[in-house]
Residue frames as a rotation matrix with the C-alpha (Angstrom) as fourth column:
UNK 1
-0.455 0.839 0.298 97.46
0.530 -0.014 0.848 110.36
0.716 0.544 -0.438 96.72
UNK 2
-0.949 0.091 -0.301 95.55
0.264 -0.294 -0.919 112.85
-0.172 -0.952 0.255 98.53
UNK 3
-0.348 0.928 0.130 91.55
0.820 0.234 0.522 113.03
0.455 0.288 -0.843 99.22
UNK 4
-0.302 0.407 0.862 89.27
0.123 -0.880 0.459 115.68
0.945 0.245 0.215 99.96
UNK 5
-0.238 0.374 0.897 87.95
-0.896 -0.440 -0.054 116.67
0.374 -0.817 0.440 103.31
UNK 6
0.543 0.783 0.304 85.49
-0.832 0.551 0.066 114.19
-0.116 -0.289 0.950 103.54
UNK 7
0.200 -0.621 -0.758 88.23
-0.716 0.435 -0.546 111.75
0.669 0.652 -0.358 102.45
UNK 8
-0.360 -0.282 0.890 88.54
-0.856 0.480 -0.194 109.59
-0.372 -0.831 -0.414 106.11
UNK 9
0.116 0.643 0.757 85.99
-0.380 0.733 -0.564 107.36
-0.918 -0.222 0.329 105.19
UNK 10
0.789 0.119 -0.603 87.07
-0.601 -0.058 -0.797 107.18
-0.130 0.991 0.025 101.60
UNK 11
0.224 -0.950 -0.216 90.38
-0.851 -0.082 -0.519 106.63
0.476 0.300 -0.827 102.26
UNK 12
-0.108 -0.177 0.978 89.38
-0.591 0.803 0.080 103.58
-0.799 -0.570 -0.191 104.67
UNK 13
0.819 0.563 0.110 87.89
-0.083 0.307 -0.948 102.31
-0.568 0.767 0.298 101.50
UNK 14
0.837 -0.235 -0.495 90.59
-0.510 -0.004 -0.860 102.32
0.200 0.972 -0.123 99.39
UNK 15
0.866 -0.330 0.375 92.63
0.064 0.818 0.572 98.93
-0.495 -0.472 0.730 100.01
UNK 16
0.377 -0.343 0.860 94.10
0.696 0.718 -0.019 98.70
-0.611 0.606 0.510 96.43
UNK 17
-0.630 -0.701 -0.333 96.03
-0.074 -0.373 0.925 100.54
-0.773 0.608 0.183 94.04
UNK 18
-0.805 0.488 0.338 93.83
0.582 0.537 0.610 98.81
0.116 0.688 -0.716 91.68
UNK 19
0.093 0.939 -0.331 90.66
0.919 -0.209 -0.334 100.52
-0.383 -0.274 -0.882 93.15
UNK 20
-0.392 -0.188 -0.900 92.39
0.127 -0.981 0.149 104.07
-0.911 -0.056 0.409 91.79
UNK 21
-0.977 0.201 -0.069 90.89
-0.086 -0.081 0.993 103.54
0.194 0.976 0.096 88.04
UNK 22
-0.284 0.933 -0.219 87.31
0.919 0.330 0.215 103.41
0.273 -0.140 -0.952 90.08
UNK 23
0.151 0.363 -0.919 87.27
0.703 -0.693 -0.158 106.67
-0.695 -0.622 -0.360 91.36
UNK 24
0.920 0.166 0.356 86.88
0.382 -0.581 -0.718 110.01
0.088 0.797 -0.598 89.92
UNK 25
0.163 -0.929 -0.332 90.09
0.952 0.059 0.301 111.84
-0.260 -0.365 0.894 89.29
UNK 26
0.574 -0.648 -0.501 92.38
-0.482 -0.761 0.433 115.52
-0.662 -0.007 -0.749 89.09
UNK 27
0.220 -0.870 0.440 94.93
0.922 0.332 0.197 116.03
-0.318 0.363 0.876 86.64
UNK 28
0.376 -0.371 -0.849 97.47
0.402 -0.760 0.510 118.06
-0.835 -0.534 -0.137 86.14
UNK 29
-0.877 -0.401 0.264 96.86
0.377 -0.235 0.896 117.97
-0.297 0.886 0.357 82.49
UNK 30
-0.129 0.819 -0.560 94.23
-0.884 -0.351 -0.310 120.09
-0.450 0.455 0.769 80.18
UNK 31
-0.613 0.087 -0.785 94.01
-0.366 0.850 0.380 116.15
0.700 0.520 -0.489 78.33
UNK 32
-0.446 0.351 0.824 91.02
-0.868 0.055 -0.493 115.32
-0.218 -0.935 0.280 80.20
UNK 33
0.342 0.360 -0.868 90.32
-0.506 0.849 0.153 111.75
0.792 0.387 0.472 78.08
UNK 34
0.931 0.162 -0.328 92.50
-0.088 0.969 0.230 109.95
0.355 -0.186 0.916 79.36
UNK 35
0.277 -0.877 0.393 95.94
-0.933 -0.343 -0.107 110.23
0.229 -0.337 -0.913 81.72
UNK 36
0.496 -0.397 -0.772 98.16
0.342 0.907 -0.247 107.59
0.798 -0.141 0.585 82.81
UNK 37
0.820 -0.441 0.364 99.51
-0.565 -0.726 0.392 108.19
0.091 -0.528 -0.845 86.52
UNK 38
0.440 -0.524 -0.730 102.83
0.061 0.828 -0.557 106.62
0.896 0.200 0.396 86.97
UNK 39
0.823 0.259 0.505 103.14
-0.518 -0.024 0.855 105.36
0.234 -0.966 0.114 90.71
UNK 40
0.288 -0.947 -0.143 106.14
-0.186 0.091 -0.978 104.10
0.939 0.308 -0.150 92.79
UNK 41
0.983 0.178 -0.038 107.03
0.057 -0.101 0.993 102.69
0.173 -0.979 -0.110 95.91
UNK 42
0.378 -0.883 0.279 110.57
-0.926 -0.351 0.140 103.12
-0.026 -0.311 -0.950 97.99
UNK 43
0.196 -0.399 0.896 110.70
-0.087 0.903 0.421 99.17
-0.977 -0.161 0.142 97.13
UNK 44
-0.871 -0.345 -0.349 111.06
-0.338 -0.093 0.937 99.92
-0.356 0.934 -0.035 93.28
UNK 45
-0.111 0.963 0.246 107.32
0.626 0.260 -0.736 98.82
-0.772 0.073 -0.631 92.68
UNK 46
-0.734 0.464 -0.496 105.89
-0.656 -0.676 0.337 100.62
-0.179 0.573 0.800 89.53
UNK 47
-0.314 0.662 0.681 102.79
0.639 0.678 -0.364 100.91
-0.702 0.321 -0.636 88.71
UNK 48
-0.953 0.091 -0.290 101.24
-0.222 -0.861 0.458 102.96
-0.208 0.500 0.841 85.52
UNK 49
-0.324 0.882 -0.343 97.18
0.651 -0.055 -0.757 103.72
-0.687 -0.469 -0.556 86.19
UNK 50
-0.684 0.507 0.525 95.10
0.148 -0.608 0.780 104.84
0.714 0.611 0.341 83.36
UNK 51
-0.180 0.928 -0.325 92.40
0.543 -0.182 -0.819 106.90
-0.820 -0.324 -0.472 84.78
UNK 52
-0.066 0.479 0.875 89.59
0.835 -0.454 0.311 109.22
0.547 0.751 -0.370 83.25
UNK 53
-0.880 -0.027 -0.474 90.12
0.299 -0.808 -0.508 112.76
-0.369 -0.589 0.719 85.04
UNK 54
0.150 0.888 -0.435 86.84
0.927 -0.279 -0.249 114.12
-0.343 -0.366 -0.865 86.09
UNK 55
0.996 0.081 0.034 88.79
0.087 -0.948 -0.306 117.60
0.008 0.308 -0.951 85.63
UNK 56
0.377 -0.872 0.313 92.21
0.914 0.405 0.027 118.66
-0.150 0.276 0.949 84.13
UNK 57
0.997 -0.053 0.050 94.04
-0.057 -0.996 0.073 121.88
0.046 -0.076 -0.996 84.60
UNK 58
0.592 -0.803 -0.071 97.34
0.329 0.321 -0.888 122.67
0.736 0.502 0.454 84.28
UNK 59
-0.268 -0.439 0.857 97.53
-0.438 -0.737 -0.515 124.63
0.858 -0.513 0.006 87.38
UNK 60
-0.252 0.066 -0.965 98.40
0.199 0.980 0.015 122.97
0.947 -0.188 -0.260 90.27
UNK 61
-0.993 0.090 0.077 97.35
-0.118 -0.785 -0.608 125.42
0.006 -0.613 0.790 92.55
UNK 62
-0.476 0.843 -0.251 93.79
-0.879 -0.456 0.136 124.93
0.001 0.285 0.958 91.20
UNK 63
-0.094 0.241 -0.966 93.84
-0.250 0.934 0.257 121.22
0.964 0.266 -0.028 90.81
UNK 64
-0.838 -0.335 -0.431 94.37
0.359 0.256 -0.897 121.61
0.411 -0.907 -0.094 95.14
UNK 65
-0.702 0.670 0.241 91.59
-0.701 -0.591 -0.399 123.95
-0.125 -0.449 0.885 95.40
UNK 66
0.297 0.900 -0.318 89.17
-0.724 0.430 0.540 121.40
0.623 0.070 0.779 93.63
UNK 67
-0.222 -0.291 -0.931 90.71
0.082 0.946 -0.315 118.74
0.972 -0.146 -0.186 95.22
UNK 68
-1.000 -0.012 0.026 89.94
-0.020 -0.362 -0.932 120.49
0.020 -0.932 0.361 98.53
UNK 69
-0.055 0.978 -0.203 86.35
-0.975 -0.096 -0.200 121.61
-0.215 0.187 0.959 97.32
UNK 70
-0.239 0.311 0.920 85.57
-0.492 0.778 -0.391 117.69
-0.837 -0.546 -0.033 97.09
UNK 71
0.566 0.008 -0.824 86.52
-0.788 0.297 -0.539 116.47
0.241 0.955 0.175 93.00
UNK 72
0.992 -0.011 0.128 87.80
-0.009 0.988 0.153 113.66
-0.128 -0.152 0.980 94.63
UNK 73
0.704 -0.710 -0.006 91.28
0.492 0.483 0.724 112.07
-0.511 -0.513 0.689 93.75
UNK 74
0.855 -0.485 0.182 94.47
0.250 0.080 -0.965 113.20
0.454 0.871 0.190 92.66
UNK 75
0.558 -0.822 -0.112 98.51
0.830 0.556 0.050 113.38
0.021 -0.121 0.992 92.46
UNK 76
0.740 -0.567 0.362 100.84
-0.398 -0.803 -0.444 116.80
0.542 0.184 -0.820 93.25
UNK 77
0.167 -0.972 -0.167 103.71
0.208 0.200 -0.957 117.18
0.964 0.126 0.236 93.99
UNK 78
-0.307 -0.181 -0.934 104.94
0.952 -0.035 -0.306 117.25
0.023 -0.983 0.183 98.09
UNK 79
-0.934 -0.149 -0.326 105.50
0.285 -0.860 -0.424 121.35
-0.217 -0.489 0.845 98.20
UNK 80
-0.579 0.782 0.231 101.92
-0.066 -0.327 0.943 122.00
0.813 0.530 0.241 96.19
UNK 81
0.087 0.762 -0.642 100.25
-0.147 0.647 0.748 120.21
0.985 0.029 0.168 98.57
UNK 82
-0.590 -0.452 -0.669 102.36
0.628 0.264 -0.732 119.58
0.507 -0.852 0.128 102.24
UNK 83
-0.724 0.497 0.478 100.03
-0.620 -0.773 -0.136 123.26
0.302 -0.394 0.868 103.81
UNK 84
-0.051 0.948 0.315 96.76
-0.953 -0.140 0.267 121.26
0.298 -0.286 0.911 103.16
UNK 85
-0.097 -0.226 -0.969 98.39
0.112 0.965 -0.236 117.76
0.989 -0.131 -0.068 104.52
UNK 86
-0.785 -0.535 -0.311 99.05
0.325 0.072 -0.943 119.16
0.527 -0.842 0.117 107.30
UNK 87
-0.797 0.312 0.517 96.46
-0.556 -0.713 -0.427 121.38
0.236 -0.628 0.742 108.29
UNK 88
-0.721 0.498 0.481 93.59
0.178 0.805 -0.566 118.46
-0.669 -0.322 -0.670 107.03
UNK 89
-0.091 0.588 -0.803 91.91
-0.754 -0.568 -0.330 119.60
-0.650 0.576 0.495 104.39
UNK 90
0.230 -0.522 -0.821 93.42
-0.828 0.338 -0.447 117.26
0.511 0.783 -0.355 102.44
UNK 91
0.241 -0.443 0.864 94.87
-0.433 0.747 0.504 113.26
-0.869 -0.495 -0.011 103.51
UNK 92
-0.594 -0.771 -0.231 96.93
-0.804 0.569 0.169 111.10
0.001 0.286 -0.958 102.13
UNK 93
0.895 0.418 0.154 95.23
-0.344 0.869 -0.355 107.49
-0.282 0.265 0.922 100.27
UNK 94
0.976 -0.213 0.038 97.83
0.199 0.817 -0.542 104.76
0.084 0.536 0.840 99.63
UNK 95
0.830 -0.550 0.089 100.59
-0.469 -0.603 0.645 105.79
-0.301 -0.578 -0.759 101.72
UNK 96
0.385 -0.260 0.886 102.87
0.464 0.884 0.058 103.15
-0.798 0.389 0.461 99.74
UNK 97
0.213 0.267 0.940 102.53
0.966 0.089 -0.244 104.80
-0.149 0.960 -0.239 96.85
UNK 98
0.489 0.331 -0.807 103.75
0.328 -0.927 -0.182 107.92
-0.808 -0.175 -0.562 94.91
UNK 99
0.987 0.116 -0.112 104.45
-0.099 -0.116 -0.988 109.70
-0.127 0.986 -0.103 91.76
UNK 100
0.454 -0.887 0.083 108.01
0.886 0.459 0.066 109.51
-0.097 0.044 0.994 90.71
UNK 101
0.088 -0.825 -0.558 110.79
0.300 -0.512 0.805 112.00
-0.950 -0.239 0.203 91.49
UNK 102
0.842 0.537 0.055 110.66
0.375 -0.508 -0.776 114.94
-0.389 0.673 -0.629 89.22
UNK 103
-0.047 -0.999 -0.014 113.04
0.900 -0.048 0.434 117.33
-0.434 0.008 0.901 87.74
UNK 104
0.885 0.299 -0.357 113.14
0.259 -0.953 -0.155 121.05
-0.387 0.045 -0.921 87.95
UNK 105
-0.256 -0.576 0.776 115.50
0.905 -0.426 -0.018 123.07
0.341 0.698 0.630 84.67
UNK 106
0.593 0.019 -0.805 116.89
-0.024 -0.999 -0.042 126.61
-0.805 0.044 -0.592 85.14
UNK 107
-0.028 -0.399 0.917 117.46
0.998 0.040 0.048 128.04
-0.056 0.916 0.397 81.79
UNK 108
0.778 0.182 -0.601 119.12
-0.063 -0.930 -0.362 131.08
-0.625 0.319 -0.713 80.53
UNK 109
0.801 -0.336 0.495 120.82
0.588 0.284 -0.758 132.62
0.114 0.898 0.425 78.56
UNK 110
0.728 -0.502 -0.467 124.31
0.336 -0.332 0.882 133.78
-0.597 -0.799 -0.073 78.75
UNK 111
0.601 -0.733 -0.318 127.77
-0.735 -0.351 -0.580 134.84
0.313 0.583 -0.750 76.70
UNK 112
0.260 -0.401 -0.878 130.45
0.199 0.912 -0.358 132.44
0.945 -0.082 0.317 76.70
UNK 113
-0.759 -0.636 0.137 131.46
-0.011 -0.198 -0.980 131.90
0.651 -0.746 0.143 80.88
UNK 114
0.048 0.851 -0.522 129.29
0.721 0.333 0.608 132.11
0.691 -0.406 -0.598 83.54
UNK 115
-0.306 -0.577 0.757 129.24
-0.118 -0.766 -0.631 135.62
0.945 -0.283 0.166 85.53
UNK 116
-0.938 -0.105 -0.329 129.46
0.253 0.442 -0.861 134.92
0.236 -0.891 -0.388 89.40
UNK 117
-0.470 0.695 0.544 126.24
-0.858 -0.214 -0.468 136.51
-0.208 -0.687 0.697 89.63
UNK 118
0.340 0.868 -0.361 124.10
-0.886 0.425 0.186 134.03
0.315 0.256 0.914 87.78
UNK 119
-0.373 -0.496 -0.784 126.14
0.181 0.790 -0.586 131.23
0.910 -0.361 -0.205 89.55
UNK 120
-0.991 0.015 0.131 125.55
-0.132 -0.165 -0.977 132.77
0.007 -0.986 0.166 93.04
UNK 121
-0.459 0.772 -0.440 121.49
-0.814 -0.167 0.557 132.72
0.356 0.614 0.705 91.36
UNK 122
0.264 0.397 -0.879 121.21
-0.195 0.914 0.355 129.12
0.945 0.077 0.319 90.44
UNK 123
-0.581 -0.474 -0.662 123.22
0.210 0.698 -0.684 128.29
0.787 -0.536 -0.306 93.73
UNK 124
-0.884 0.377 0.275 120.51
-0.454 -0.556 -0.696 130.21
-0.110 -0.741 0.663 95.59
UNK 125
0.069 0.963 -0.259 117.65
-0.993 0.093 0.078 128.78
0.099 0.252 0.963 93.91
UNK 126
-0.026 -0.098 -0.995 118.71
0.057 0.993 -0.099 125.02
0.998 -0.059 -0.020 93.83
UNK 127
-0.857 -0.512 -0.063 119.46
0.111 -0.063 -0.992 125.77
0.504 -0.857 0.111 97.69
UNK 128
-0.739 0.634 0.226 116.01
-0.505 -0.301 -0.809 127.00
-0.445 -0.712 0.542 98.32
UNK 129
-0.043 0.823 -0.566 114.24
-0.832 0.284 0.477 125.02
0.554 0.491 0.672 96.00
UNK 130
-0.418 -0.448 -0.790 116.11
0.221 0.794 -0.567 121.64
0.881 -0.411 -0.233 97.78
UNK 131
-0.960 0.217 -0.175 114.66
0.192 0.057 -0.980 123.09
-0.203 -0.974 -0.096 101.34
UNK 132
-0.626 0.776 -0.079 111.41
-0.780 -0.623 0.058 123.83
-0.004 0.098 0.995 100.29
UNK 133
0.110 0.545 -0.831 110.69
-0.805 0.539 0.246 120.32
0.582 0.642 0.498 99.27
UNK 134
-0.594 -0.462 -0.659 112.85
0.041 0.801 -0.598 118.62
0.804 -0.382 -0.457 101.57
UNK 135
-0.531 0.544 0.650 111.08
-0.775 -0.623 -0.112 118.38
0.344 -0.562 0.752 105.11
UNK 136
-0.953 0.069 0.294 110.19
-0.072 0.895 -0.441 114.00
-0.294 -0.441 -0.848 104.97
UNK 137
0.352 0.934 0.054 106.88
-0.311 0.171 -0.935 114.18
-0.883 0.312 0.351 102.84
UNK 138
-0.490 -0.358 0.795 107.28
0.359 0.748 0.558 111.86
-0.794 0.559 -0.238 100.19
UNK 139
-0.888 -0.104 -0.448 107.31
-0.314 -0.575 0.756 112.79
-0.336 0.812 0.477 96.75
UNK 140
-0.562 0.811 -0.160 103.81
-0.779 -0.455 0.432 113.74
0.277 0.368 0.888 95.24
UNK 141
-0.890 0.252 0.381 101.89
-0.245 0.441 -0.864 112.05
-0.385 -0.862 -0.330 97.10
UNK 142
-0.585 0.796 0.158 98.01
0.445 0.152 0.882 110.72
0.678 0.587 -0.443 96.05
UNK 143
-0.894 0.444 0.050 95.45
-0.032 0.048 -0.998 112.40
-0.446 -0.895 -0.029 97.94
């Protein structure tokens, strides 16, 4: 979970899991009624958290900017998000806690076989996608 700027003092504030349906929220859907985040610790904990998102966008690029500009909480993924962890813009609420482990599809299309280039492709991209994320920041994080 990661909070805005101003987010120290917030984030001292926020004991509970429970307390995350009190606050205003980001999502990374255009369904701005009503989202459900599903949360996760490295002990097998799950929790699923209706909130009401304050603002929903599908772009998660944007959903950081507001989330920077001070719309309060919400959930991205590690790489979206690891720049403004680090730099402080951004912190980390409920270190415990985080979204479940995603899954990224390359699709194309091909003739029967596979020609070494688009093999040499995917084996590039899975390679750089696998360092990009990797790096010890736990998956999507709240901030």
């Amino acid at each position: 979970m990661l909070l805005q700027h101003e987010g120290p003092q917030l984030a001292s504030r926020i004991a509970s899991i429970d307390q995350l349906a009190t606050l205003l929220a980001l999502s990374m859907t255009e369904d701005v009624d009503s989202i459900e985040w599903h949360l996760e610790t490295d002990a097998g904990e799950k929790r699923i958290m209706p909130t009401a998102p304050r603002l929903g966008c599908a772009d998660m690029a944007a959903v950081r900017t507001a989330a920077i500009a001070g719309l309060l909480v919400t959930i991205l993924p590690d790489h979206i998000c690891r720049e403004a962890l680090s730099q402080g813009p951004l912190m980390r609420a409920l270190a415990a806690w985080r979204g479940p482990q995603g899954i990224v599809h390359l699709v194309f299309t091909t003739r029967p076989g596979l020609p070494p280039a688009v093999r040499a492709l995917i084996d590039h991209l899975a390679a750089g996608f696998l360092k990009a994320v990797a790096g010890g920041w736990p998956r999507a994080p709240i901030i």
